[in-house]
C-alpha positions in Angstrom: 0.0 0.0 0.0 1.4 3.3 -1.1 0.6 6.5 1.0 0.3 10.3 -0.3 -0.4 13.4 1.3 -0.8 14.4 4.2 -0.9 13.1 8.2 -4.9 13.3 7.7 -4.8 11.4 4.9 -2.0 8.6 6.8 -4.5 8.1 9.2 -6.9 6.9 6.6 -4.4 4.6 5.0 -3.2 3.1 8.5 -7.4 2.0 9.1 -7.1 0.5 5.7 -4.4 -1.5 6.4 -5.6 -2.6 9.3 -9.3 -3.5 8.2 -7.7 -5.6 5.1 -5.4 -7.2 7.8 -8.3 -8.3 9.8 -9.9 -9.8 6.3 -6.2 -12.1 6.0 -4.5 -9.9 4.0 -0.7 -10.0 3.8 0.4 -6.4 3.6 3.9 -6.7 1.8 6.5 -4.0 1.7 8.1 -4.9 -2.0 5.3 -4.3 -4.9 7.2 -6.7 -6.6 5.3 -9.4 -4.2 2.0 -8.0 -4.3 -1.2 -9.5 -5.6 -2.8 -6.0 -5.1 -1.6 -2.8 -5.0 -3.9 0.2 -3.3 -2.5 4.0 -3.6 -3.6 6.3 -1.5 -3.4 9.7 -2.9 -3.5 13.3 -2.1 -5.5 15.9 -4.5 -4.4 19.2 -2.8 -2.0 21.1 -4.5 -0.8 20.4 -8.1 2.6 18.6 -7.4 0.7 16.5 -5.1 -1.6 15.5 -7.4 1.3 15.0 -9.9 3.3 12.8 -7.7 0.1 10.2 -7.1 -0.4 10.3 -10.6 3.3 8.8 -11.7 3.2 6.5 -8.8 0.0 5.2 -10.6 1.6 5.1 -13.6 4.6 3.2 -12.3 2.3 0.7 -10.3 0.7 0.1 -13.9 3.9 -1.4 -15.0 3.5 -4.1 -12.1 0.8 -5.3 -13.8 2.0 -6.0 -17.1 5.3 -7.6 -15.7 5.2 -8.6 -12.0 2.7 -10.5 -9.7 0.1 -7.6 -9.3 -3.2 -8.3 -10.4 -5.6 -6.0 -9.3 -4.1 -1.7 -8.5 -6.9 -0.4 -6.7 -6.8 3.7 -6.2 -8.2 5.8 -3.6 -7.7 9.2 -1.3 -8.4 12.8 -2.1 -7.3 12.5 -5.9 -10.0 9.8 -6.5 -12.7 12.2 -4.6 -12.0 14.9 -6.8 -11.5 13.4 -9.9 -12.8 10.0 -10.4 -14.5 10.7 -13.6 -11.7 11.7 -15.4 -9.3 9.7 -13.7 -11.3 6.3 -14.7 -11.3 7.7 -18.3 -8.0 8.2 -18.2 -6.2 5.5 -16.5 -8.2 2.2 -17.3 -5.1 0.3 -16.1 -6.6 0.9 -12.8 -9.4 -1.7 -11.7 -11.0 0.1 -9.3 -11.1 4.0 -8.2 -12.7 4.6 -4.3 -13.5 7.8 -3.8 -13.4 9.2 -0.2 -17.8 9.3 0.0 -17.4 5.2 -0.4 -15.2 4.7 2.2 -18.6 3.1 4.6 -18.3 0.3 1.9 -14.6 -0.4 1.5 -14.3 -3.8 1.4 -17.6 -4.6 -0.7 -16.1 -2.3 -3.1 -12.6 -5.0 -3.2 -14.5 -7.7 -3.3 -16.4 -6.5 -6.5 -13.2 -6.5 -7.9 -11.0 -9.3 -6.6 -14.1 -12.2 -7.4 -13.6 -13.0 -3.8 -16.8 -12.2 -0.9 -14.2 -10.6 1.9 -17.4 -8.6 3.2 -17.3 -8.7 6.7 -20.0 -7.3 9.2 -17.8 -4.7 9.3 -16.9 -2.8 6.4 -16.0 0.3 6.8 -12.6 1.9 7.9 -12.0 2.3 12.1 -9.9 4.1 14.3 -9.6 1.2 16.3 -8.1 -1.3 13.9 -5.5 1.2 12.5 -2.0 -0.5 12.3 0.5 2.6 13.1 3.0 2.8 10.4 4.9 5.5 12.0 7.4 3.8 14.3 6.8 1.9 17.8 6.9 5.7 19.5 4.9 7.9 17.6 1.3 8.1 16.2 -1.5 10.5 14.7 -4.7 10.8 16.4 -7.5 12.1 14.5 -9.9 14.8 15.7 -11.7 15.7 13.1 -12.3 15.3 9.4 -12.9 17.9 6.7 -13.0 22.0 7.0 -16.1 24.7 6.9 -13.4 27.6 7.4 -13.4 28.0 3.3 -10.4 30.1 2.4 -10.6 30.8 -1.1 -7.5 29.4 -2.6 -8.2 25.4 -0.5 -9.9 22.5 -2.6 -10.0 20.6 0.7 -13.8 21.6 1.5 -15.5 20.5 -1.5 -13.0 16.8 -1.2 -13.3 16.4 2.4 -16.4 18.4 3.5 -17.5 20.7 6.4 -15.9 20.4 9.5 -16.8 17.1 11.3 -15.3 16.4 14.9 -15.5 13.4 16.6 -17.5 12.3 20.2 -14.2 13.0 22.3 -14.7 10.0 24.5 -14.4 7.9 21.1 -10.7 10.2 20.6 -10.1 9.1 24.4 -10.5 5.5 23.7 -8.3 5.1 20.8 -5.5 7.3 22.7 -5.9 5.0 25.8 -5.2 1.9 23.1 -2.4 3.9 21.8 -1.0 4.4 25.4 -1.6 1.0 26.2 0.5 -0.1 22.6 3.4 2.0 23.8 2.7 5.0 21.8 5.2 7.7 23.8 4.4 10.4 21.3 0.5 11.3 20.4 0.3 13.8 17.7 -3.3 15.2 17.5 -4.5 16.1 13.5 -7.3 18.1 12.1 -7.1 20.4 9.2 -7.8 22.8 12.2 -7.6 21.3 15.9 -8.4 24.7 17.4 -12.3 24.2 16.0 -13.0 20.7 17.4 -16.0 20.1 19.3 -17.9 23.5 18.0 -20.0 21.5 15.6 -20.9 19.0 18.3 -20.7 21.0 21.5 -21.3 24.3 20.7 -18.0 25.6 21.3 -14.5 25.1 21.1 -13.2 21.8 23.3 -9.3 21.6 22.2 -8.5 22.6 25.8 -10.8 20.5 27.6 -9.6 17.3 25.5 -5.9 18.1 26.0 -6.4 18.3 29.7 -7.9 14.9 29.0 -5.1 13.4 27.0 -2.1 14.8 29.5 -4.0 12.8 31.8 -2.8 9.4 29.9 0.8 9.3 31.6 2.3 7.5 29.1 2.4 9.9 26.5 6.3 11.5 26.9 4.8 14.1 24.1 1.6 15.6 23.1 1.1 17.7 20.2 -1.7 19.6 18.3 -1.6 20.7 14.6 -3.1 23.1 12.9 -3.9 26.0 15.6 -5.5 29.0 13.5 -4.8 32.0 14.9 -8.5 33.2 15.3 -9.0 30.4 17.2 -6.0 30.1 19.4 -7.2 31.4 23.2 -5.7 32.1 26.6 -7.3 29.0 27.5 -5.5 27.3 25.4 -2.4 28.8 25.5 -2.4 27.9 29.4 -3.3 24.2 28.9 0.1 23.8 26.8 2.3 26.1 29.8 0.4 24.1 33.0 1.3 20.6 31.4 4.5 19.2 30.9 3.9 16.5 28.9 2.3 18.9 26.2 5.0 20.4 23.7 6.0 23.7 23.6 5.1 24.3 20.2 2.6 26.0 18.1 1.8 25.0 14.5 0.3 28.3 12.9 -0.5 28.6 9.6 -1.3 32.2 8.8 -0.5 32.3 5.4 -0.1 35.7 4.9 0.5 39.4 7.2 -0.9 41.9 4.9 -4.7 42.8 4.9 -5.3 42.8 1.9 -4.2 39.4 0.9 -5.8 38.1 3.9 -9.3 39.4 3.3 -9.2 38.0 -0.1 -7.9 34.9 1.1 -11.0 34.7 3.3 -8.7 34.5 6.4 -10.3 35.2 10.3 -7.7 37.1 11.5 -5.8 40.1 9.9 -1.4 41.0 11.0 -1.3 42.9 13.4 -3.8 40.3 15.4 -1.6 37.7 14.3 1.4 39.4 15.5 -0.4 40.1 19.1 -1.3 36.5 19.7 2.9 35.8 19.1 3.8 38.2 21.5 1.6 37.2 24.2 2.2 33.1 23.0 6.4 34.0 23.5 5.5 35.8 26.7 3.6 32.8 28.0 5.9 30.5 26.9 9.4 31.9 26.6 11.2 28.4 25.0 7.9 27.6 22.4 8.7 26.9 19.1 6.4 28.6 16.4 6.1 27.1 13.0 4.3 28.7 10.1 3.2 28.2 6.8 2.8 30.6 3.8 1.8 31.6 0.2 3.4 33.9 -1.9 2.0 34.7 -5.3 -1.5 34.9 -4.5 -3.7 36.6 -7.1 -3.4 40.6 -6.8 -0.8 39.8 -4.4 1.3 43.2 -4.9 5.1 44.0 -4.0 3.9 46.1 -1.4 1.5 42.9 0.1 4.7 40.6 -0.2 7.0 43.3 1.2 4.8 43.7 4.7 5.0 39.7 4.5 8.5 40.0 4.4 9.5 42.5 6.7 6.8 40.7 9.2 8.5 37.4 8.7 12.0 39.9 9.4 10.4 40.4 12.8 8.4 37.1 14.3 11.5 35.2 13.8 9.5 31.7 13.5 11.7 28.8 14.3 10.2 26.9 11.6 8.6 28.1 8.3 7.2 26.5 5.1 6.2 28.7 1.8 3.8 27.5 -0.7 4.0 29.1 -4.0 0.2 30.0 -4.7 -1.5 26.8 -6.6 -4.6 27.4 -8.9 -6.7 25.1 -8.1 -10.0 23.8 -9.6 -13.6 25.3 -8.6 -12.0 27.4 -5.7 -13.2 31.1 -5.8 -8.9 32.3 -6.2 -8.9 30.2 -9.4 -11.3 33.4 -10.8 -9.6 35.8 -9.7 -7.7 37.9 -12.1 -4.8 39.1 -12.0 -3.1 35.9 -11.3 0.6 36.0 -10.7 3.6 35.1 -12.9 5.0 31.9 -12.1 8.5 33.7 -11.9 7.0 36.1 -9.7 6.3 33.2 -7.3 9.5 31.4 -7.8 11.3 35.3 -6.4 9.3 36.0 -3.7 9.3 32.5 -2.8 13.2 32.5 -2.7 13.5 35.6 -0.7 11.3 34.6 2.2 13.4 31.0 2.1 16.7 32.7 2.1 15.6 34.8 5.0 14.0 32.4 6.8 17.2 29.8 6.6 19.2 32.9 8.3 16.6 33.3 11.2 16.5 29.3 11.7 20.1 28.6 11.6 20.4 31.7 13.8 17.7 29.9 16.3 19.9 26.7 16.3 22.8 28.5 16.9 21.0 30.0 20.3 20.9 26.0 21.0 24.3 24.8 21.0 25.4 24.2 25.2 21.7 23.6 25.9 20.7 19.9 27.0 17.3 18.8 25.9 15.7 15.2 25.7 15.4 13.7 22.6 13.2 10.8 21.2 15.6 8.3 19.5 14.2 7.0 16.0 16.9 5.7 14.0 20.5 5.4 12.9 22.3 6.8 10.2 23.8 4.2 7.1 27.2 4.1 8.2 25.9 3.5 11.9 28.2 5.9 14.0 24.8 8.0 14.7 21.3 7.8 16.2 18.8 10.3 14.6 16.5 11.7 17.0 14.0 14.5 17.5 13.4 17.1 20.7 10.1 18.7 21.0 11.6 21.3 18.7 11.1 19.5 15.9 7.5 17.2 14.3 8.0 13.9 12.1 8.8 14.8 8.7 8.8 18.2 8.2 11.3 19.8 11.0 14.9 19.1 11.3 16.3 15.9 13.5 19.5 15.4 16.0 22.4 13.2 15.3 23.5 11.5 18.2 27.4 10.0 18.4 26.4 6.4 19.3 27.8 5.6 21.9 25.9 2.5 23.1 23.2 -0.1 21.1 19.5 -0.2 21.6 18.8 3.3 22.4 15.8 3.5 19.7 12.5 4.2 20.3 14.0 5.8 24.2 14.4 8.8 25.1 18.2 10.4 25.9 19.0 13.4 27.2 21.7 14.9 25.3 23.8 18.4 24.4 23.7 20.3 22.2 27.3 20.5 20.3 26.7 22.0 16.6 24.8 22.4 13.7 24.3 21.0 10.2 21.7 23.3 8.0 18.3 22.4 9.7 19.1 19.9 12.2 21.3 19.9 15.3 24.3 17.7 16.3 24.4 16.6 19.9 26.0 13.9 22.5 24.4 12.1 25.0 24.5 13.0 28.9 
């Protein structure tokens, strides 16, 4: 089973796994062995989308010269697209889009001539096998969005803003704690939301309080926090629990006005800078991570210029960029006055170059310090353990090499100092 996209999205394909597992599957890790070949893909942006789409391509090959027999095709792509995708690609034997997920395995076994319909077919939370490590999983909030910023697809493919009954989110942590998990990660395309649809108002606090309660989770995180949504409340839950992370994923996407209101954001800068301030003052060692998009339509140099010299000033420890991506039926892909894609590609670089002198800067302020770090893995030529502190999430943050210095230190935490630097990541030696 191939995976796309993102954490959302792995969460899906981990339940998948695990309800085929339960049916007898054998899940294999070389394609070359499979029977069947599922792809789970993302439809977000248009590199995602391109990168599904030459995986399916490549999976096709399988079929015409390896074991595979049936490549089955599902996620956000699939959701969007699955009329013109079954047009297109009739190499694939069967396209499920997100809506048919409640029928899963009926839709398989119309496919593979074999009745694998169980009394239950549909995908569960609590049959997930995690395929992120022995230490670390996602945990699931919510599905789809109802915040509707102009420029994101993810609306009309995953729908309104759905949370989920939070003692159902308390049983499957308690299973995860009781697997081992040390590190719970807690996912929504916007966690700060969860529980308005069901409760009537906003219930991230409440449920953290909860899930610090489950002792053995080392680590607990939250991503996305929008910055409309992001209260004292909640900024106190992180400070009064130790075993919640220091660290604020924030995308605002943009600081000027302008850009914002057209982007259909909540909040506009100089909110956004106020709620950084009083988050820094609260919690003087957070991390803040961002994300951006330059080259939005009517985005002018004096828009990206405030972004820039705001981005000069809030000094995030971790930033991503997005260059703007027209996507289908959103209300920015009818905007005019869309930007050149070397207009993107420039502003683009400049916030990166700045942003990789502000982050090696913030490593820098590291070096001496002693922090504990979650060991994950060793490097190829074995004289290093890679690890992460709460600086840093799976996958998109920088790691710590560790001199190894004694066997069997993965999946433990070390504490360990902080010696150097290498680009994004840190360099450090065990205490």
């Amino acid at each position: 089973m191939y995976h796309f996209g993102c954490s959302k999205n792995l969460v899906d394909t981990e339940m998948c796994i695990g309800l085929l597992k339960k049916e007898n599957f054998e899940i294999v890790k070389d394609a070359d062995l499979a029977d069947m070949i599922i792809i789970n893909t993302c439809g977000f942006i248009e590199s995602a989308k391109e990168e599904a789409i030459n995986c399916i391509l490549e999976m096709a090959e399988y079929k015409k010269s390896g074991n595979c027999k049936y490549l089955i095709v599902m996620g956000c792509l699939v959701q969007r697209y699955k009329k013109e995708l079954e047009k297109a690609m009739p190499e694939v034997d069967l396209f499920i889009s997100i809506d048919e997920y409640d029928n899963i395995l009926e839709k398989i076994s119309s496919v593979i001539d074999e009745n694998i319909v169980s009394s239950k077919n549909t995908l569960d939370y609590m049959d997930r096998i995690i395929s992120t490590g022995k230490s670390t999983a996602y945990l699931k909030i919510a599905e789809g969005c109802s915040n509707n910023c102009t420029y994101c697809a993810i609306p009309s493919i995953r729908g309104k803003y759905v949370s989920r009954k939070m003692e159902d989110i308390l049983k499957e942590a308690q299973k995860l704690e009781e697997s081992g998990i040390k590190e719970l990660i807690v996912i929504a395309q916007d966690t700060t939301k969860y529980g308005i649809d069901i409760y009537g108002e906003k219930k991230l606090p409440e449920l953290l309080e909860k899930l610090s309660e489950l002792k053995g989770f080392k680590w607990i995180r939250f991503l996305y926090a929008y910055p409309e949504s992001i209260t004292d409340e909640l900024i106190d839950v992180v400070k009064k629990h130790d075993n919640i992370c220091n660290y604020f994923d924030i995308p605002i996407q943009h600081y000027s006005d302008s850009v914002l209101k057209k982007m259909n954001r909540k909040s506009d800068g100089k909110s956004i800078e106020n709620l950084l301030e009083k988050i820094r003052e609260k919690l003087p060692d957070v991390i803040l991570r961002t994300s951006l998009i330059v080259g939005f339509p009517e985005e002018s140099e004096d828009d990206f210029l405030k972004l820039y010299e705001f981005v000069n000033r809030a000094k995030f420890e971790k930033l991503g960029v997005f260059k703007y991506s027209k996507e289908d039926g959103t209300p920015a892909s009818r905007m005019k006055n869309q930007i050149h894609y070397k207009t993107k590609e420039k502003r683009f670089n400049k916030i990166m170059t700045l942003e990789k002198q502000i982050a090696q800067e913030k490593l820098e302020e590291k070096v001496g310090n002693i922090y504990e770090a979650l060991i994950e893995s060793i490097t190829e030529d074995d004289n290093y353990y890679i690890g992460r502190t709460y600086m840093d999430i799976p996958n998109e943050d920088g790691v710590v090499f560790i001199k190894k210095t004694e066997d069997n230190l993965i999946g433990n935490f070390i504490k360990c100092k902080i010696t150097g630097i290498i680009e994004y990541d840190l360099i450090g030696e065990k205490i």
